[in-house]
ZAROMI-495985 format. One record per residue: residue number from 1; residue in one letter; x, y, z of N, C-alpha, C, O in turn. Coordinates in Angstrom, 2 decimals, m for minus. Each point is the difference from the previous one (the first is absolute). Last residue first. Layout:
<nodes>
+-----+---+---------+---------+---------+---------+----------+---------+---------+---------+---------+---------+---------+---------+
!   k ! r !  n.east ! n.north !    n.up ! ca.east ! ca.north !   ca.up !  c.east ! c.north !    c.up !  o.east ! o.north !    o.up !
+-----+---+---------+---------+---------+---------+----------+---------+---------+---------+---------+---------+---------+---------+
! NUM ! A !       X !       Y !       Z !       X !        Y !       Z !       X !       Y !       Z !       X !       Y !       Z !
...
+-----+---+---------+---------+---------+---------+----------+---------+---------+---------+---------+---------+---------+---------+
</nodes>
This chain:
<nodes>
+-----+---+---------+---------+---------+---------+----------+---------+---------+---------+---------+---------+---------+---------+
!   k ! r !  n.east ! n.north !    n.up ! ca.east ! ca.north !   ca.up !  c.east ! c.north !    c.up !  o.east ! o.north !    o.up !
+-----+---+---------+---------+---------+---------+----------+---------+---------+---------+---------+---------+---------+---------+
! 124 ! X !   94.00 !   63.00 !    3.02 !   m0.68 !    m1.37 !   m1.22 !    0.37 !   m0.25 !   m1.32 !   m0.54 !   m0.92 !   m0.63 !
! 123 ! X !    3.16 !    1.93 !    5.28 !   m0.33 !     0.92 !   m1.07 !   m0.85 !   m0.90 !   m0.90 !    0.36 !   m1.07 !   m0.49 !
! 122 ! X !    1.40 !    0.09 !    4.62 !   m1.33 !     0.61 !    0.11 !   m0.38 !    0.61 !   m1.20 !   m1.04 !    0.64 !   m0.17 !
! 121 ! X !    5.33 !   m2.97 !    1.13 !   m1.17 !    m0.93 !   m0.13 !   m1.26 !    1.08 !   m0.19 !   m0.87 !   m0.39 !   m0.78 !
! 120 ! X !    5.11 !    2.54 !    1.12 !   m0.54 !    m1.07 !   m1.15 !   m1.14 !   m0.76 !   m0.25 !   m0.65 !   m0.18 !   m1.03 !
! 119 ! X !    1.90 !    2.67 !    5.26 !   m0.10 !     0.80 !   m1.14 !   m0.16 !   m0.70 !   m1.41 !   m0.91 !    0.36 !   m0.76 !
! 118 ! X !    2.13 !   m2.84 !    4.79 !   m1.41 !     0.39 !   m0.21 !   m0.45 !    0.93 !   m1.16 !   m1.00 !   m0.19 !   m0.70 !
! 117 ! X !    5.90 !   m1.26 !    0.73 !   m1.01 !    m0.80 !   m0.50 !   m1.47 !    0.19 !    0.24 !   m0.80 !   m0.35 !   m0.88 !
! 116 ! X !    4.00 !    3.24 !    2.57 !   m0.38 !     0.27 !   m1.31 !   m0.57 !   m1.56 !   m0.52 !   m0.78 !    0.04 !   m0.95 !
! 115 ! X !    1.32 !    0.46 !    5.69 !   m0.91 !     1.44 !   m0.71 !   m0.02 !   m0.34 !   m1.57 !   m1.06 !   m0.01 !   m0.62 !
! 114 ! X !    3.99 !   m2.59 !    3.07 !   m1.72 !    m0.53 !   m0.06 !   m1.02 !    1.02 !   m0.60 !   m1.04 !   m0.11 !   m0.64 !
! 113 ! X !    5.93 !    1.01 !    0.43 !   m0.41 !    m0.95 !   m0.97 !   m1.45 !   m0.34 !    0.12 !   m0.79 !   m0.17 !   m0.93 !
! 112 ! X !    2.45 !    3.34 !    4.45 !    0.32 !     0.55 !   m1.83 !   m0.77 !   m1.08 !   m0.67 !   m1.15 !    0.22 !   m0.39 !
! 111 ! X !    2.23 !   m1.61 !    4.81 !   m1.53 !     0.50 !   m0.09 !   m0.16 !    0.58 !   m1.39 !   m1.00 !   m0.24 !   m0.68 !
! 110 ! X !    5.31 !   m1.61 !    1.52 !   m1.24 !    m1.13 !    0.00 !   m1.09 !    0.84 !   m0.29 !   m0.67 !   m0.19 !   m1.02 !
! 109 ! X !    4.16 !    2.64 !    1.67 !    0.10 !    m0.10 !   m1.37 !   m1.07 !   m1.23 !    0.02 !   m0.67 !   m0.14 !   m1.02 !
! 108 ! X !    1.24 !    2.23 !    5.22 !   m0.65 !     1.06 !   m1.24 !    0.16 !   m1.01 !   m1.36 !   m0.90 !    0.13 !   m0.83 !
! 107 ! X !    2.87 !   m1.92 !    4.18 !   m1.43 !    m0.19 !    0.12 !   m0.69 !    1.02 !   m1.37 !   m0.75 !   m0.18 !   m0.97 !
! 106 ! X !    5.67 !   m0.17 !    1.34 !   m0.45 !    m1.23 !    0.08 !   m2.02 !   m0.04 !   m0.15 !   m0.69 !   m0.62 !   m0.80 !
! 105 ! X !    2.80 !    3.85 !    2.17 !    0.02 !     0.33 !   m1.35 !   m0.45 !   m1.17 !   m0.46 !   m0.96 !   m0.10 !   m0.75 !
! 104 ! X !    1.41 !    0.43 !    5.24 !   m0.78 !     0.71 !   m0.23 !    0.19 !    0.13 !   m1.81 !   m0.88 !    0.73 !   m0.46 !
! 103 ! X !    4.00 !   m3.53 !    2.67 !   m1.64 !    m0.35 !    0.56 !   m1.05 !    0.81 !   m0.51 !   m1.07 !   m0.55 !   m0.25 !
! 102 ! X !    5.73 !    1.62 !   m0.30 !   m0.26 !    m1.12 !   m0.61 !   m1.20 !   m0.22 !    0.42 !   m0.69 !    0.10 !   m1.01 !
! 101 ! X !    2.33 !    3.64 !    3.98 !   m0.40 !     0.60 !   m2.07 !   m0.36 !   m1.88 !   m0.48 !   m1.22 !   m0.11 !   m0.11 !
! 100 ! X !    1.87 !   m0.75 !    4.48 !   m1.22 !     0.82 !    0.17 !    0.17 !    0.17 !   m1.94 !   m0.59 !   m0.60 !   m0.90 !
!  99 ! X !    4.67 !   m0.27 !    1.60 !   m0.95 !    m1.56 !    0.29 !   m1.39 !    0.76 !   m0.05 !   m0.52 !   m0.11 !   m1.11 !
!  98 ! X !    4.69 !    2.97 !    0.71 !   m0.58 !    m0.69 !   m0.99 !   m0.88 !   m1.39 !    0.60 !    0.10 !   m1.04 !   m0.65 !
!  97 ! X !    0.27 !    4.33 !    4.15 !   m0.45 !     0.16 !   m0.60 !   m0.24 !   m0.63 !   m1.27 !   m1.16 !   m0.13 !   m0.40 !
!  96 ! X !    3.41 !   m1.88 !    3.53 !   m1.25 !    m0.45 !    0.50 !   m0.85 !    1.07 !   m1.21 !   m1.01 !   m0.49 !   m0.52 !
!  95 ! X !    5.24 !    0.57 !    0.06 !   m0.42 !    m1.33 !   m0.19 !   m1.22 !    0.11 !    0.72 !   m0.67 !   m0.97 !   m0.35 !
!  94 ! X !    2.54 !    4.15 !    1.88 !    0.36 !     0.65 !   m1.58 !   m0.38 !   m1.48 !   m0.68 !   m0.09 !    0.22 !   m1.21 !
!  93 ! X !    0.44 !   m0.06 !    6.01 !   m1.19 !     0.93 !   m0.57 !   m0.50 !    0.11 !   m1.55 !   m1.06 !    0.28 !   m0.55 !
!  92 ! X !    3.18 !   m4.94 !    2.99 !    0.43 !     1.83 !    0.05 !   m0.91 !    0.20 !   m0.76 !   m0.67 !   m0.70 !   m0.75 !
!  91 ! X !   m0.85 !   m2.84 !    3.82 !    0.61 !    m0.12 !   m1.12 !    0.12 !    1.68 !   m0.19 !   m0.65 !    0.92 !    0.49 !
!  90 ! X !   m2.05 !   m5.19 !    3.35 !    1.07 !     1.48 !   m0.23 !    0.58 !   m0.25 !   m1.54 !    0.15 !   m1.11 !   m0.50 !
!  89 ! X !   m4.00 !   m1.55 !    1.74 !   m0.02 !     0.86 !    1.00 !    1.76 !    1.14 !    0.33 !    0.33 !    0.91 !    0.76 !
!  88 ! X !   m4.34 !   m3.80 !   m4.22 !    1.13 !     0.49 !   m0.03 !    0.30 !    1.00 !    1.39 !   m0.53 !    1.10 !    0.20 !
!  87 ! X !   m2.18 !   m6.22 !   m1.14 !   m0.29 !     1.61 !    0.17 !    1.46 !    0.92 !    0.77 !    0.62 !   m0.14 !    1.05 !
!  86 ! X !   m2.28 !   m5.28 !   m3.63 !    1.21 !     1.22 !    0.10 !   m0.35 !    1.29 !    0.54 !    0.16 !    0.88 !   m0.85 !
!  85 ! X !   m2.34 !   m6.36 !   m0.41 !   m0.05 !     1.50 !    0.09 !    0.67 !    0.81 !    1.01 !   m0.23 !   m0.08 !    1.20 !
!  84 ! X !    0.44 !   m4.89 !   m4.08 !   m0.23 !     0.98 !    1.47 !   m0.20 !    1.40 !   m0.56 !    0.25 !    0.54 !   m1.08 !
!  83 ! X !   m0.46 !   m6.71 !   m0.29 !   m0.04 !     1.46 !   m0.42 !   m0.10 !    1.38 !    1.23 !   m0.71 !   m0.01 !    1.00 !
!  82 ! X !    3.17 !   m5.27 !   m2.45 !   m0.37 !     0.38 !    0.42 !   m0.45 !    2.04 !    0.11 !    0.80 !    0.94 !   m0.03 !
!  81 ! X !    0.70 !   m6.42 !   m2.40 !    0.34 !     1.71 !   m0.15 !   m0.97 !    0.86 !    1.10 !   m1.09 !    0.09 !   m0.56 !
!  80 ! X !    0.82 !   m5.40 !   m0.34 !    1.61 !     0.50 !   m0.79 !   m0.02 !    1.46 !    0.36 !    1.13 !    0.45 !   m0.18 !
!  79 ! X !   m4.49 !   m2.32 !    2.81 !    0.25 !    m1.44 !   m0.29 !    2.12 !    0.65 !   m0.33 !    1.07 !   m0.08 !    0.61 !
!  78 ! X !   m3.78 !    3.77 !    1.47 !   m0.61 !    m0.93 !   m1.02 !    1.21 !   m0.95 !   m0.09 !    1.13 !    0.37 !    0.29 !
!  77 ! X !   m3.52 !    4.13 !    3.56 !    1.11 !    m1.01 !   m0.55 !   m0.71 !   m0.91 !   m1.20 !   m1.21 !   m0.15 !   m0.18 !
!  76 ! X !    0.88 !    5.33 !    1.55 !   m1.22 !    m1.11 !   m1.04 !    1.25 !   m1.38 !   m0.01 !    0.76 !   m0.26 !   m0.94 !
!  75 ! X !   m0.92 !    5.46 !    4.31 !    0.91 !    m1.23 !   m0.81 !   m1.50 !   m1.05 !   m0.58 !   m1.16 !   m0.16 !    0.38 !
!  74 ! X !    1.83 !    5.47 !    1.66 !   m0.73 !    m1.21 !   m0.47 !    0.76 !   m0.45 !   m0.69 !    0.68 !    0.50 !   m0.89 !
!  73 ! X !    1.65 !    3.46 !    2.99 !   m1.34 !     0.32 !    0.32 !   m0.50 !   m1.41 !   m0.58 !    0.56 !   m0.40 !    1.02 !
!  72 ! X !    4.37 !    1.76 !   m0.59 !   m0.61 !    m0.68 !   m0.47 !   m1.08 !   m0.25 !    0.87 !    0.12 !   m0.64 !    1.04 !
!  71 ! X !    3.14 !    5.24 !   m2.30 !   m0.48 !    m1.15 !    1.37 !   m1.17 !   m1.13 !   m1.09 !   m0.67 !    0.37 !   m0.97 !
!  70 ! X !    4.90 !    2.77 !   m0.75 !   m1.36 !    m0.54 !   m0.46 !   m0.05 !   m0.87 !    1.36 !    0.76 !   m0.87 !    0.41 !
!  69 ! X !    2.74 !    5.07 !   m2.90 !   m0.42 !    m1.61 !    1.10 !   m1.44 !    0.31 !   m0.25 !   m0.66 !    0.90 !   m0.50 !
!  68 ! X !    4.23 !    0.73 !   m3.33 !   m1.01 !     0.22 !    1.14 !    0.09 !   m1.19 !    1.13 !    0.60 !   m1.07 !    0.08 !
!  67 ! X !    1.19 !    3.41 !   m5.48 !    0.26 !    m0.73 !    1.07 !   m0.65 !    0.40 !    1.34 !   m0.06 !    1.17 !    0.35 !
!  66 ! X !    0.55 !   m1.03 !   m6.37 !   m0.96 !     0.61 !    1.59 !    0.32 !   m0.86 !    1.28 !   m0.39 !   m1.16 !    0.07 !
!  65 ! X !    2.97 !    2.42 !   m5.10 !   m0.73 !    m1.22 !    0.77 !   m0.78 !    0.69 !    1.47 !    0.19 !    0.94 !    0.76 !
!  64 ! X !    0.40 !    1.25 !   m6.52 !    0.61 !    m0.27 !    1.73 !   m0.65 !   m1.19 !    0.36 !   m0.91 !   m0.64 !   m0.52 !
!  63 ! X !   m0.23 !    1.69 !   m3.42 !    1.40 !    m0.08 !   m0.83 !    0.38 !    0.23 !    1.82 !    1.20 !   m0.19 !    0.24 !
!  62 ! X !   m5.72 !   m0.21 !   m2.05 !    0.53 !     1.70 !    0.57 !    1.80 !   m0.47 !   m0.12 !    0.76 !    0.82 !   m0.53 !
!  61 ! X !   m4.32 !   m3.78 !   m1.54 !    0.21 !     1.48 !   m0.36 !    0.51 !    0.85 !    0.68 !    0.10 !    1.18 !   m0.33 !
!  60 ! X !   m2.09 !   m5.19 !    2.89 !    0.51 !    m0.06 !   m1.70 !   m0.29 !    1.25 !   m0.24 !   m0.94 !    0.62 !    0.47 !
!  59 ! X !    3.25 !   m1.82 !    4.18 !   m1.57 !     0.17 !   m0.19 !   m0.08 !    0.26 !   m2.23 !    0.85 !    0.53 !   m0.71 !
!  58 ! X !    1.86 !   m3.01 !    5.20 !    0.35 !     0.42 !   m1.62 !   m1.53 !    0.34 !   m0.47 !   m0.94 !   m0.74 !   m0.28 !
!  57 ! X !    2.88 !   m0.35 !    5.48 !   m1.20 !    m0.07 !   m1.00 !    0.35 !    0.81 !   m1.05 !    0.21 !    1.19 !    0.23 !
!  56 ! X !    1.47 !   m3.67 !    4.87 !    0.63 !     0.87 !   m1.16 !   m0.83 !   m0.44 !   m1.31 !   m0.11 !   m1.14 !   m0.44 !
!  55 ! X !   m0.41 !    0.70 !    6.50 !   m0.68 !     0.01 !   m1.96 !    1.06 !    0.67 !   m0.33 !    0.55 !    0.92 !    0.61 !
!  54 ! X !   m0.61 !   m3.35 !    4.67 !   m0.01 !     0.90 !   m0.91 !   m0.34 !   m0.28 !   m1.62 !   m0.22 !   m1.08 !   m0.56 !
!  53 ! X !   m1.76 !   m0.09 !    5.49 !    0.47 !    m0.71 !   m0.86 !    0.55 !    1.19 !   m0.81 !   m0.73 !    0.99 !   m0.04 !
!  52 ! X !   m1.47 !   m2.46 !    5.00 !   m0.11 !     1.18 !   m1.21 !    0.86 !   m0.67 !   m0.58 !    0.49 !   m0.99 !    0.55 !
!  51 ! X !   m4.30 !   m1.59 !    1.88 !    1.45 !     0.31 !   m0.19 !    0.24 !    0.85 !   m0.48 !   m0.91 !    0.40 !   m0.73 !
!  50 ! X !   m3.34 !   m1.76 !    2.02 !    0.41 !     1.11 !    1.04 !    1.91 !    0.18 !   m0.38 !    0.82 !    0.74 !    0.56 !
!  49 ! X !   m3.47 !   m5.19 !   m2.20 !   m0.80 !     0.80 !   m0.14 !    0.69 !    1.06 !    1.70 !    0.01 !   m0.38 !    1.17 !
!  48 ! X !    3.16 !   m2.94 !   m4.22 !   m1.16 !     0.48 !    0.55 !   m0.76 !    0.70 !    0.43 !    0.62 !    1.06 !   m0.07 !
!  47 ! X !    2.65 !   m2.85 !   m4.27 !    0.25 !     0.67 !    1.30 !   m1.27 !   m0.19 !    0.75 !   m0.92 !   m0.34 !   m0.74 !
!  46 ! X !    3.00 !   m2.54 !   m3.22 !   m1.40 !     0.93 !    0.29 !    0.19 !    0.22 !    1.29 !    0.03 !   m0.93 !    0.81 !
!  45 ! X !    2.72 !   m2.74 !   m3.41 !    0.34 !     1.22 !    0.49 !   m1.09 !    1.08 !    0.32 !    0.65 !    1.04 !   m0.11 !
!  44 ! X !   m1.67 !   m5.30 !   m1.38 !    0.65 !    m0.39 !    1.03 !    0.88 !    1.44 !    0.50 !    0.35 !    0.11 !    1.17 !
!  43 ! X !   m3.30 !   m0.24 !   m4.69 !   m0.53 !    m0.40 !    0.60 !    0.90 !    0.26 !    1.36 !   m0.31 !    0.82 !    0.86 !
!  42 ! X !    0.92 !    2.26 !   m4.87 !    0.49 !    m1.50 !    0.39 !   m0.67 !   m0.67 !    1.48 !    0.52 !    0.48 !    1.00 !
!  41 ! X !   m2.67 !    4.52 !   m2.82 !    1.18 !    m1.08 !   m0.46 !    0.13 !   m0.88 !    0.28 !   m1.09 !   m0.47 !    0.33 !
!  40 ! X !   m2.35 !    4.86 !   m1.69 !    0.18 !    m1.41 !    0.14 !    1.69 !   m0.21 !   m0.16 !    0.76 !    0.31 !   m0.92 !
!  39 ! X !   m4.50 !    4.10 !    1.79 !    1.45 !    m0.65 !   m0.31 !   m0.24 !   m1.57 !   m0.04 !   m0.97 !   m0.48 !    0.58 !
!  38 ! X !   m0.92 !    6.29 !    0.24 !   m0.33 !    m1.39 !    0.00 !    1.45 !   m1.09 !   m0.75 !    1.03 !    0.34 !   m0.58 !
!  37 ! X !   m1.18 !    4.86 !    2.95 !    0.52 !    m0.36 !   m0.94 !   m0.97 !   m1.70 !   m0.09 !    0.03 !   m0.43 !    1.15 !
!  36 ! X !   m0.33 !    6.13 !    1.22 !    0.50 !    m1.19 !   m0.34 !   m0.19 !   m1.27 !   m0.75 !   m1.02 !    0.19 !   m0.66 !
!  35 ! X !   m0.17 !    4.82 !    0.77 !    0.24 !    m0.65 !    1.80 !    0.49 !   m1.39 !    0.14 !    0.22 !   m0.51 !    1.10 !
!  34 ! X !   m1.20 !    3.16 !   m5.23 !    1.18 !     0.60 !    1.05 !    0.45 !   m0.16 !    0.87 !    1.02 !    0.38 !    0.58 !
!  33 ! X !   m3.12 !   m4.39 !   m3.99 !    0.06 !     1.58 !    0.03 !    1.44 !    0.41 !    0.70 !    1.15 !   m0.46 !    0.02 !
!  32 ! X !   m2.31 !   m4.50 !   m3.00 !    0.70 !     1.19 !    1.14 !   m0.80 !    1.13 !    0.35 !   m0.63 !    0.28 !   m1.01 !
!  31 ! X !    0.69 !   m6.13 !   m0.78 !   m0.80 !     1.65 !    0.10 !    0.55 !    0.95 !    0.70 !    0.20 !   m0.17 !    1.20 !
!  30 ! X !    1.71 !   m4.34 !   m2.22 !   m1.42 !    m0.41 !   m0.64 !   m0.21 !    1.70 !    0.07 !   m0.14 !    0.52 !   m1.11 !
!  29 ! X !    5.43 !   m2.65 !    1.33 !   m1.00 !     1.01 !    0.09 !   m1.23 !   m0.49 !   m0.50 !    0.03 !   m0.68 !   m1.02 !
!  28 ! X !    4.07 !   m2.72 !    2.39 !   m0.85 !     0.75 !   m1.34 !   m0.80 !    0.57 !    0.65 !   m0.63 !   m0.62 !    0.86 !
!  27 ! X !    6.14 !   m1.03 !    1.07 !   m1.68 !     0.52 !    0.28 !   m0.76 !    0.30 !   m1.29 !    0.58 !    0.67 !   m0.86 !
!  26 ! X !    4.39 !   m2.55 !    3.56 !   m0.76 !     0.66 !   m1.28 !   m1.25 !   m0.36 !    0.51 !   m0.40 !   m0.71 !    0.92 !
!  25 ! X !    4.42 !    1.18 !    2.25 !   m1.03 !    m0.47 !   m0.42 !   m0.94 !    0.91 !   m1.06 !   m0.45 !    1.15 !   m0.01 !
!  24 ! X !    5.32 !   m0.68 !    3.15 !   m0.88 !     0.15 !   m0.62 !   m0.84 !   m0.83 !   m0.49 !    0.58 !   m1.07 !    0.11 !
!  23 ! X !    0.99 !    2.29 !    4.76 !    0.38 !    m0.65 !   m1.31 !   m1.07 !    0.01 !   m1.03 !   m1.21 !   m0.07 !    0.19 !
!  22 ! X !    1.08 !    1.88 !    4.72 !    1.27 !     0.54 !   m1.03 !    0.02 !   m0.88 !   m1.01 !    1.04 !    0.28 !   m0.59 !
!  21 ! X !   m5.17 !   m0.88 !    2.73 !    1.34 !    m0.02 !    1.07 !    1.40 !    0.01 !   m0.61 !    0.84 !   m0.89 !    0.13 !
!  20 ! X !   m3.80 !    1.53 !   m3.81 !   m0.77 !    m1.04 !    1.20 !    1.23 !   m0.34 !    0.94 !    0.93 !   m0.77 !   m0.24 !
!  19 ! X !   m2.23 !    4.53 !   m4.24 !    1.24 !    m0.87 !    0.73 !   m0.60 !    0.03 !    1.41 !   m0.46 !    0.91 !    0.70 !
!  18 ! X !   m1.06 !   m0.90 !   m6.32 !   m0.06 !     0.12 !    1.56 !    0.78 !    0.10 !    0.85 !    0.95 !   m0.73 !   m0.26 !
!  17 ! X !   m1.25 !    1.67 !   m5.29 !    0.95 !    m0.50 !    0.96 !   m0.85 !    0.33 !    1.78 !    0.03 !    1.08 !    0.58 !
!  16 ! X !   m2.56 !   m1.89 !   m6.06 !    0.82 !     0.85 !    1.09 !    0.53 !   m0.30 !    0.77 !   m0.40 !   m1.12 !    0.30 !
!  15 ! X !   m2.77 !    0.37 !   m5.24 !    0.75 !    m0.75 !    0.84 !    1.01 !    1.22 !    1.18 !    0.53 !    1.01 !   m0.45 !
!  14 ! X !   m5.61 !   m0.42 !   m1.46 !    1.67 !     0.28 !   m0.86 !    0.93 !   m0.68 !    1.08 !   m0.15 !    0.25 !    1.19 !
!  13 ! X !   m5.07 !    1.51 !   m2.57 !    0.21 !    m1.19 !   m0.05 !    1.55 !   m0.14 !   m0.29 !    0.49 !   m0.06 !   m1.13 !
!  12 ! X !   m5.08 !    2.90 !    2.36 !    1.71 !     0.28 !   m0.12 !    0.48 !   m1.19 !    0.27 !   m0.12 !   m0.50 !    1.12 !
!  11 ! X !   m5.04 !    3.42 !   m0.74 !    0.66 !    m1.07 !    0.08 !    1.20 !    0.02 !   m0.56 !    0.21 !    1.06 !   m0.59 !
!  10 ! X !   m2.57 !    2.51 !    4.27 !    0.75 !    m0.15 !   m2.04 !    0.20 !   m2.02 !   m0.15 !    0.51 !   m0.71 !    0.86 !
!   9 ! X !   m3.03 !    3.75 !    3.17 !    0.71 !    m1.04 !   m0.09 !    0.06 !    0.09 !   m1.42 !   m1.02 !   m0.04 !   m0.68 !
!   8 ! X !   m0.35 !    4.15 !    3.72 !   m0.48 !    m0.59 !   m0.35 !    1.09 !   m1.07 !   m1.00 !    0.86 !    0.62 !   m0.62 !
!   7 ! X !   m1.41 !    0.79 !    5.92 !    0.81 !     0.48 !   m1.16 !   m0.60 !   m1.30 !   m0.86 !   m0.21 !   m1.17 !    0.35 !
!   6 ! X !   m0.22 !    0.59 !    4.42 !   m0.06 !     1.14 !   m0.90 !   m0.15 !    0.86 !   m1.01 !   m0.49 !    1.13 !    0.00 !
!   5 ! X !   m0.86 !   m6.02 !    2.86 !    0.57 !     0.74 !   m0.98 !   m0.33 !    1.65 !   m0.12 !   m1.08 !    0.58 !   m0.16 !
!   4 ! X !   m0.82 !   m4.42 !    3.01 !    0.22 !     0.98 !    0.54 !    1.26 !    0.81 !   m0.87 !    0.71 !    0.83 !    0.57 !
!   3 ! X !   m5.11 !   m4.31 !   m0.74 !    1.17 !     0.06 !   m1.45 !    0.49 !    1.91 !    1.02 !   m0.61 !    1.06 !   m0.14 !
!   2 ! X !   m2.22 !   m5.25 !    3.06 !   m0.11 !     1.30 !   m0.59 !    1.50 !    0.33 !   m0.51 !    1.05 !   m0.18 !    0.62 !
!   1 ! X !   m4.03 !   m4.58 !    0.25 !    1.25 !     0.66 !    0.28 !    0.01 !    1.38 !   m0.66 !   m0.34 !    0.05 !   m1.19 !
+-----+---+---------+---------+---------+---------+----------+---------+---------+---------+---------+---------+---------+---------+
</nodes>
């Protein structure tokens, strides 16, 4: 199966509001970027694959919520929780920019740390 992702995936682990034919439904985040979102929820509520669905996302540190739709691109059904993937197909500009800034600092600050632990290790 070819990984037809965009955008590179942060992991992000934070509880969020779905909403599955207008109602709400909680949700745990596994990975985000810009293009969209991984997720697990309630078995018996898991939308299907071509639904759109809306997000409201508390991204940590920015003190806004991000609100979007999300077509549901892969479902992982399971027994208690089922897992999907979210590709964001409308959200305002000014939220789509703090989401892109969270992803990208987000990354810079992963690659920061691996850098400086290589920098450690190599020193004899």
């Amino acid at each position: 199966m070819q990984d037809r992702r965009f955008g590179y995936r942060i992991p992000l682990e934070v509880m969020f509001t779905s909403y599955v034919r207008d109602r709400p439904v909680r949700a745990l985040s596994a990975d985000v970027s810009d293009g969209g979102i991984g997720l697990a929820t309630v078995a018996g509520l898991a939308p299907e694959p071509g639904q759109v669905v809306g997000v409201e996302l508390d991204l940590p540190g920015s003190g806004d919520s991000i609100w979007a739709r999300g077509e549901v691109t892969r479902t992982r059904p399971g027994e208690l929780a089922s897992g999907l993937g979210l590709r964001f197909v409308a959200m305002a500009r000014a939220h789509a920019r703090l989401l892109r800034d969270f992803v990208v600092e987000s990354r810079r600050n992963h690659l920061g740390g691996l850098l400086a632990r290589i920098r450690t290790a190599s020193v004899p």
